[in-house]
N, C-alpha and C positions, 0 to 999 in steps of 0.2 A: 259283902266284905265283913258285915258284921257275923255272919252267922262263922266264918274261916281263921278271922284274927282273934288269939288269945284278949280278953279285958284289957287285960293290963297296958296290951301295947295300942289298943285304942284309945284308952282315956288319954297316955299319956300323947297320942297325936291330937285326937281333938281338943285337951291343952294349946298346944301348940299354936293350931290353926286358930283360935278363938284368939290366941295372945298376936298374933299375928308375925309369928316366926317361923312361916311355911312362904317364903317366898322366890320369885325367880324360876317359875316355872314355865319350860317352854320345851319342845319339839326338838331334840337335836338331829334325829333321824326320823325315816319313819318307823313309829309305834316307839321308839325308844325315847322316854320321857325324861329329861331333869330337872332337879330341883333342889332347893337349899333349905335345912331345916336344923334350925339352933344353931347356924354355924356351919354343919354337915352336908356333903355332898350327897344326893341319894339319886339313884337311878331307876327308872320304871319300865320294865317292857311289857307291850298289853295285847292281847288281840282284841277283835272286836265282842270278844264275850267273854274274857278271862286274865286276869294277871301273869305273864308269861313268866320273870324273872325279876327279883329287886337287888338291889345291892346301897351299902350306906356304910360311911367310912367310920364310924365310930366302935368301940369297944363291944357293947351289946350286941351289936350284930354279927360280929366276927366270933361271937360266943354261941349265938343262940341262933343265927339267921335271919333272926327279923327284931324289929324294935321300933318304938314311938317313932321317931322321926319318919320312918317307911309309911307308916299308918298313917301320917301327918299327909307327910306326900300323895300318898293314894285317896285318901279324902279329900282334900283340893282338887286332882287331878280330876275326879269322879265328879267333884261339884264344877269344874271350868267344862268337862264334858256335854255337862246335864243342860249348862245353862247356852254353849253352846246348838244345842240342837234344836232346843225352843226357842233360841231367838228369831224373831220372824227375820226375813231377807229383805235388805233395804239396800240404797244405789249408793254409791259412794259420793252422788251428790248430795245427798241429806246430809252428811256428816260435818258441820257449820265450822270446827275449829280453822286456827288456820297455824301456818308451818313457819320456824326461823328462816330454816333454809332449805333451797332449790336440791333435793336431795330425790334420790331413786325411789326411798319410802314416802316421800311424800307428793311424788308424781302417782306410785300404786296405790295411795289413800284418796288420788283427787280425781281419778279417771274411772270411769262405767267399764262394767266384765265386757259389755261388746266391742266398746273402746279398745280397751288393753288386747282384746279377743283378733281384734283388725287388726292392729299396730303385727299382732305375734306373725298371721297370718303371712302379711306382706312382707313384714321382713325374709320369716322363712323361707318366701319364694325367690327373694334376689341373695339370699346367705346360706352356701350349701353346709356346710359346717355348722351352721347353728339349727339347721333343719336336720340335719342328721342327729344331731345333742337335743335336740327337740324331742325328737321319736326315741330315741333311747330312752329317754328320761321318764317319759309317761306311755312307753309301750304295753306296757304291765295294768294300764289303767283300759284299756284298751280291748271289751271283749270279741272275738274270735270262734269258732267254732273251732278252729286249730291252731291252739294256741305257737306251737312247734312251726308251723308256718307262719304267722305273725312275725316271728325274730325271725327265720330265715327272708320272710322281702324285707324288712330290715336292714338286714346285713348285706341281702345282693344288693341293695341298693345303693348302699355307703360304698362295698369293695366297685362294685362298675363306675360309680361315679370316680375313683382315683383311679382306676385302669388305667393305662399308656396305652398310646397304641401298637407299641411293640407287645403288649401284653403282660407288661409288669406294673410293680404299682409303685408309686415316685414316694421320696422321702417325707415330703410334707402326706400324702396321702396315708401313710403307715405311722405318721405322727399323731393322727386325726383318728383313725381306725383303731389303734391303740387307747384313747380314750373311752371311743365307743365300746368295748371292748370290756375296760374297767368298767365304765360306767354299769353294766349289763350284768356281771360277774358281780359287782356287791349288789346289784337286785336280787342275785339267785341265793346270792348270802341269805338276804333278809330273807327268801322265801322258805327258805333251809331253817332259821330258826322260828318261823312261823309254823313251820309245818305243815307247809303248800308245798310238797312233793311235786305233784304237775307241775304247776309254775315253774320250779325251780330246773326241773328237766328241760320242759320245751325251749328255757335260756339256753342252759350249757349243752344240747343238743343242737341247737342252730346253730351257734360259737365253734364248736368242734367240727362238725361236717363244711362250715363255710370256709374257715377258713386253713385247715391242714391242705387243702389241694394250691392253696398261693405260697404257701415260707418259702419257697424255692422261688418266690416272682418277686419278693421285696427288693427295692434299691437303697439300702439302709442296712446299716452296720451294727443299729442297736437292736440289741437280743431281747427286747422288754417281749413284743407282742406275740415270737413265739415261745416265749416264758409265762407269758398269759394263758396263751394257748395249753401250752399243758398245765399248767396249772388247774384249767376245766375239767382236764382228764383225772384229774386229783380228786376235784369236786366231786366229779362221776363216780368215784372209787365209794367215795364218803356216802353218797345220798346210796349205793348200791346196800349198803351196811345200815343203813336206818329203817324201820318198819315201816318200810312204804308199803300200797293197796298192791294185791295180785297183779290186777291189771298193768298197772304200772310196773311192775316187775316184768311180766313177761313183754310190754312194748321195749323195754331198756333190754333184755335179752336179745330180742329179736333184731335188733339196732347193734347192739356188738355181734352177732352171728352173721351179719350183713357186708360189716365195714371192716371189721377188726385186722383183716388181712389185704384190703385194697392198696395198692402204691402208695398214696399220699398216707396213709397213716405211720406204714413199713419204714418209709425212706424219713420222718419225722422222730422216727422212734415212739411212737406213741399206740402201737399195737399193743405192748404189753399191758397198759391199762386196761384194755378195755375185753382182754381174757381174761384179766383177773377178775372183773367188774360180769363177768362174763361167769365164770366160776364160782364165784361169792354166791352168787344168786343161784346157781344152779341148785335146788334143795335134793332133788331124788336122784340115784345113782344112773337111769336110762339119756338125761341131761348131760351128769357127768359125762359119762362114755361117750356120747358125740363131740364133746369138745375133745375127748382127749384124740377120737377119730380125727378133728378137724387138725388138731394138733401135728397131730401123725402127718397127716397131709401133707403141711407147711415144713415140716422135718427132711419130707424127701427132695424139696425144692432144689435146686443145683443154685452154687453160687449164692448162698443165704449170708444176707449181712449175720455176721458174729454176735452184733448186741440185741439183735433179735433173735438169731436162735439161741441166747442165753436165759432171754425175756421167758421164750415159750416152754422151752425148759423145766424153767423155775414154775411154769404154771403147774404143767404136768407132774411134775415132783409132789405138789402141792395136794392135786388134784389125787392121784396114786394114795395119799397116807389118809383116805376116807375108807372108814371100817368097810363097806359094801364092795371096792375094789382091790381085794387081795389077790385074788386070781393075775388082775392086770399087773400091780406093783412085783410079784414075784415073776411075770413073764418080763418085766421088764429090769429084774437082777437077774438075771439068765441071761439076758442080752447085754447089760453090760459087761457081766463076767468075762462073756465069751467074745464081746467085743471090745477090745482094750480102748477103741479111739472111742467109741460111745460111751466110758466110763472119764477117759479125759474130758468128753466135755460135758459131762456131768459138774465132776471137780472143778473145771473154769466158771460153770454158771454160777455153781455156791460160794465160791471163792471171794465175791465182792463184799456177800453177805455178810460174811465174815462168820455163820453160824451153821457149823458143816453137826448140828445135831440129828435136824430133820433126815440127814442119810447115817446113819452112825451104824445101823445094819446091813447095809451096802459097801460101805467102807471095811467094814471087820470082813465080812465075805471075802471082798476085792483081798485084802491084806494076806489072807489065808491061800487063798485060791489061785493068785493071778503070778503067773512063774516071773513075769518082766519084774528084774530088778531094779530099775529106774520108777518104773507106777510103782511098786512095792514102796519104796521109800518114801516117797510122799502122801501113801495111806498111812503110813507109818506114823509120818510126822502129822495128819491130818488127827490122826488116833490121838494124838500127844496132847493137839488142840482142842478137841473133844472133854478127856479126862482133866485136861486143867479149866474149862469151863465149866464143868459138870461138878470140880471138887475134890476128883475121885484120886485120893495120895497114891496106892496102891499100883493104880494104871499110868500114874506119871511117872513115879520111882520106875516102874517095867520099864517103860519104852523110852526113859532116858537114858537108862543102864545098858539097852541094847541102841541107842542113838548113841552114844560117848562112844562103845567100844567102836564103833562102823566111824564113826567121823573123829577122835579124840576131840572135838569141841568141846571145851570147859563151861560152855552154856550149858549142856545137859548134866555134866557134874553136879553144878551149881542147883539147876533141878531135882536133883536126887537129895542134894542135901535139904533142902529146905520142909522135901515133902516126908521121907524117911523117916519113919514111927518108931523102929528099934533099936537097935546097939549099932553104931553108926563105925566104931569103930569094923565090927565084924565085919559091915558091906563092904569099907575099906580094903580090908584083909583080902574077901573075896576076889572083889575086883581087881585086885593088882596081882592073885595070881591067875585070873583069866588074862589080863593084860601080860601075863610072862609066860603063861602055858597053852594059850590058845592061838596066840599069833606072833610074829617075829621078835624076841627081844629087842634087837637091836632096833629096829623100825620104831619097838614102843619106846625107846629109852629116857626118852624128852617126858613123854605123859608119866611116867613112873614118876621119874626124880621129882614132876613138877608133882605129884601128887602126895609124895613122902615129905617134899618142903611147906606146903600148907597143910597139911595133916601135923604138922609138927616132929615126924618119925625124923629127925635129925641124924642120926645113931648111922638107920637104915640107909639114909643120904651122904652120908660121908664113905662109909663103905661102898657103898655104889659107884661111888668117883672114886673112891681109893682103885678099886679093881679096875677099872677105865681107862687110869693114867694119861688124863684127858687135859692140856691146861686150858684147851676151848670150851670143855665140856664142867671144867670148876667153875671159869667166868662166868658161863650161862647162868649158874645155879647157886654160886656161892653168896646172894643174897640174901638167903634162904638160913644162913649159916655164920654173917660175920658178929653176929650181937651175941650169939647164944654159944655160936660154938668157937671162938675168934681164936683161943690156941690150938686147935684142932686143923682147921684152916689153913691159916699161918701153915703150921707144920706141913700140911700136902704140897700149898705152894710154894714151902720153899728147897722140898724135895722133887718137885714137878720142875720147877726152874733149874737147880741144878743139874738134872738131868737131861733139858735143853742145853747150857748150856757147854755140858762137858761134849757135846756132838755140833756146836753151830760157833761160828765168833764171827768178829768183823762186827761191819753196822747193821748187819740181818738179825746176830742177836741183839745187840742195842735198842735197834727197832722193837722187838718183842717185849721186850725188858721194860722198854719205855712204855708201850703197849698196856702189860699188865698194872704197871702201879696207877698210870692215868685211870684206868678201870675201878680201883681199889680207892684212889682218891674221891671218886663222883657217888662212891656206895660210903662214903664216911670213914673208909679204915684206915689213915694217916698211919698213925703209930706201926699200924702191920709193914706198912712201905719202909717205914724207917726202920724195922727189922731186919724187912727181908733184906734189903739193902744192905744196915752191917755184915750180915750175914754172908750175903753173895759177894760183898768183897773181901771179907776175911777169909774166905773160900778161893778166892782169886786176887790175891793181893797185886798181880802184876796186868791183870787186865783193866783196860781204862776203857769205861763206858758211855762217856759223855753223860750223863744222866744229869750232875747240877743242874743246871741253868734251865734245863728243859722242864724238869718237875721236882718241887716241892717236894726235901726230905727233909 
């Protein structure tokens, strides 16, 4: 320690220690140590020859990573170690004190190891549950020549002993198994940050194979223990990704080359771990290509659950953008080109991921290439999500400008405007005489006007309705129009209305009449109504409309 810890943060621990402000030091797990120093939490993880990890809540450390009170810590720790080891071993009858009360600790202070050692023994044989929490507990302490079979009799042990004889396994039993289960799973933790690769394997290898062939035999509703379960699968992924020995690599290969595709893993969903786990590992390209063969394989199955062959998929995808498999990845955009349903379910698998980068040259292909206008539009818009992931203004403005005209959705307007680097007015321009020269007027009429009324072209929008003589198609739009342009307005409708009304009477017109001002009153233009109104009766002094009573002039 001394030759590792800067001075500074030594002296100011053995301060510490000497003044006696290093206290409260105990075991909270194993090898992970606590302790209190000046006030400060600190933490210690060790192995049996090295300091794994410190941590200490104070300022200094959070600055620099380590400091006195850690140093404090680790030299007590060091010294309770040392003195531990040399203490000779004595019976816990020598030990003369004596206890206030009748307490758990003061029965394991007052009874001999063979003592306690019988008591454990017997009981475990009349308590299956605590024999089974028994053996999980200190499996690990436990040497073996294999270690992987160790936890597997383990676990057939526990899973037969709750078997039914129908052949399922009872609530209280998948209650009990679920412990063992946990219990086991933070062993593989610790051994994972100890850096006992083996160990940590031969757990979540006994876990995975024991128990994926029962989730279909539980009689139990809670989801904990095949949420465990994959969860190991998780683990598998993680230790796959750590610099574990060869050896150990190629046993974890040859364990997913074996199972990966058996029923029980398939019908659990849990194949797809264990190709990727499968993959990860593979380092030379002649590995690659067998999984992607074994892949292949599983692709031609009939009848393949969907979220597996989305799973294998995504492996293969993955496996293809390794620089030694271009030959493969180009044989297999060839085959999606040419086959439209093998490019759908491309786009299905990537689709969760929500990250359609990793195909982005398969999609441009498709886009270009592929005459179905229905996939075309959804490369289309896959391209959109791309370029707005990526950043790229240029490819968004593109392909919203061609998504707006094909759907007039104002979502992609809206895109265009945001991203658009140049004279905004111009693209305006443009686009609204593709909007009048490239496809129906009259079809487009709605997108025009709505484009002329937030663009502010006012001028352009009254004229548009002027030529239309429309008094459905003023309501739609005259929003657009009553603040800024409100005598202009006024004026259409009260030539648009007269001109209803010199062709309709009765309560048909009334009704319309009524129609338009409630319209005009909910958009704020009161005063236009009290207009239009003298207006319309000075024009008709002998027609009676009913209108009082009904709406506010």
């Amino acid at each position: 320690m001394e030759h590792e810890l800067d001075e500074r943060y030594l002296l100011v621990g053995e301060k510490l220690l000497e003044e006696g402000k290093v206290t409260k030091l105990f075991e909270n797990e194993r090898h992970l140590w606590i302790a209190e120093a000046n006030g400060f939490e600190i933490e210690m993880q060790i192995s049996p020859s090295k300091v794994k990890a410190c941590s200490c809540e104070c300022e200094t450390f959070s600055k620099e990573r380590m400091c006195g009170h850690v140093a404090g810590g680790l030299l007590l720790l060091r010294r309770q170690l040392t003195e531990t080891a040399r203490e000779p071993r004595q019976t816990k009858q020598s030990k003369s004190f004596s206890h206030q009360k009748l307490t758990v600790n003061a029965i394991l202070d007052s009874v001999t190891q063979d003592e306690l050692a019988a008591f454990v023994r017997n009981f475990a044989r009349n308590n299956k549950p605590f024999s089974l929490a028994l053996r999980a507990k200190f499996a690990a302490k436990v040497s073996l020549a294999n270690n992987q079979e160790k936890f597997g009799q383990l676990l057939d042990a526990a899973i037969l002993g709750y078997r039914k004889v129908n052949d399922r396994i009872s609530a209280p039993g998948v209650s009990q198994l679920k412990k063992m289960v946990s219990e086991l799973l933070g062993q593989a933790d610790d051994a994972l940050a100890l850096e006992q690769f083996a160990e940590a394997w031969a757990i979540l290898a006994a876990v995975v194979s024991r128990f994926s062939p029962i989730l279909k035999k539980l009689d139990s509703e809670d989801d904990s223990l095949p949420s465990l379960i994959q969860n190991s699968f998780v683990k598998i992924e993680q230790l796959g990704s750590l610099p574990i020995p060869p050896d150990l690599q190629i046993e974890i290969m040859v364990f997913c080359e074996a199972e990966f595709n058996r029923p029980a893993y398939r019908i659990n969903g849990f194949s797809g771990y264990m190709l990727r786990t499968w993959a990860a590992l593979a380092k030379d390209d002649q590995t690659a290509l067998q999984i992607l063969q074994a892949i292949d394989n599983e692709l031609i199955r009939s009848k393949l659950d969907a979220s597996y062959h989305a799973q294998i998929l995504l492996v293969k995808l993955e496996l293809l953008r390794r620089p030694g498999l271009k030959n493969e990845e180009e044989a297999f955009t060839l085959e999606c080109l040419s086959n439209h349903q093998m490019m759908i379910q491309v786009l299905d698998a990537v689709t969760p991921t929500g990250d359609f980068r990793p195909i982005k040259d398969l999609v441009e292909k498709g886009h270009r290439l592929i005459p179905d206008e229905h996939l075309q539009k959804r490369l289309e818009s896959i391209l959109l999500q791309i370029a707005q992931t990526e950043g790229k203004a240029d490819a968004i403005v593109n392909i919203s400008r061609q998504k707006f005209l094909e759907t007039r959705d104002f979502e992609f307007y809206d895109k265009c405007q945001t991203n658009y680097e140049g004279n905004w007015q111009d693209f305006v321009k443009k686009l609204l005489a593709d909007l009048v020269f490239l496809h129906d007027f009259h079809q487009n009429f709605s997108t025009i006007a709505t484009i002329l009324g937030r663009e502010d072209k006012l001028e352009e929008l009254l004229g548009l309705l002027e030529e239309q003589q429309s008094l459905d198609l003023l309501a739609k739009f005259d929003h657009f129009l009553i603040k800024k342009k409100a005598n202009e307005t006024q004026a259409l409708y009260e030539k648009l209305l007269k001109a209803y009304l010199s062709n309709h009477l009765g309560p048909k017109a009334s009704k319309r009449l009524k129609a338009v001002f409630e319209h005009l009153h909910k958009h704020g233009a009161a005063k236009m109504v009290e207009k239009l109104f003298e207006s319309i009766t000075t024009s008709y002094p002998k027609r009676r409309f009913y209108l009082e009573d009904e709406v506010s002039l």
